[in-house]
N, C-alpha and C positions, 0 to 999 in steps of 0.2 A: 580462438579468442586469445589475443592477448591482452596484459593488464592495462594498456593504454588505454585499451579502444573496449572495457568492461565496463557495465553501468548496472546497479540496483535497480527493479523497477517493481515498480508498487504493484499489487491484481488487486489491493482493494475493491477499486470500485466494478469489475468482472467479480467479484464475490459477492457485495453488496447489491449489484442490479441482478443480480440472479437469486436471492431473496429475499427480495424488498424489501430490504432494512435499510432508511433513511441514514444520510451521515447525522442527524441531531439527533437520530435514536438513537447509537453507536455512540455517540458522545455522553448522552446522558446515562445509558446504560452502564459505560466504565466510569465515568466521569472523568475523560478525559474533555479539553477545552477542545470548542467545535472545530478552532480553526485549525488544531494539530489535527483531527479527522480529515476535515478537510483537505488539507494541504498533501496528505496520503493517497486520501482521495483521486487527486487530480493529478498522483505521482511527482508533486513538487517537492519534494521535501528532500532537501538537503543533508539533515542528521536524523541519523534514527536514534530515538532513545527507545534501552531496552522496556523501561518498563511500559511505555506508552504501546509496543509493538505484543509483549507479553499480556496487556490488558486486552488489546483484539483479539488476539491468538485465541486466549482461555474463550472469551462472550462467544465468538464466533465456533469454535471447538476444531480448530484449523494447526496446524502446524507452520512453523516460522517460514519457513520454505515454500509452502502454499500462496502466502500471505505475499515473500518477497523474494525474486528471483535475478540470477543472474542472465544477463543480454550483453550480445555483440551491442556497441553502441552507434552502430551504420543504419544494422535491423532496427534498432527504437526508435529511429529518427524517422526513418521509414514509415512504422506504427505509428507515430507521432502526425502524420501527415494524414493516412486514411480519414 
């Protein structure tokens, strides 16, 4: 990998459908706003802020790395298509 072709990419919701915790649970449980869940969610999200990403971490009992990982950006377009 190079840094051109690296992309962040969210496992939130591979964490969340694996036990079944709702993004409006997740939201109301940090209080974070739904649609910054959301938007994790569905790996859209453009900026992470730390504290938003530190509120999952702790609720969930996950580590940052768990949470978000680094991808070749060929491979996620890839995933992106399944």
């Amino acid at each position: 990998m190079t840094n051109n072709n690296v992309r962040v990419k969210s496992n939130l919701k591979s964490i969340l459908d694996e036990r079944g915790v709702s993004i409006r649970k997740l939201a109301n449980e940090t209080g974070l706003k739904f649609e910054t869940v959301r938007r994790l969610y569905n790996d859209q999200t453009k900026q992470y802020q730390r504290d938003s990403i530190g509120a999952i971490c702790v609720y969930l009992s996950i580590e940052v790395g768990d949470l978000l990982t680094l991808t070749d950006e060929g491979e996620y377009e890839e995933e992106k298509r399944q």
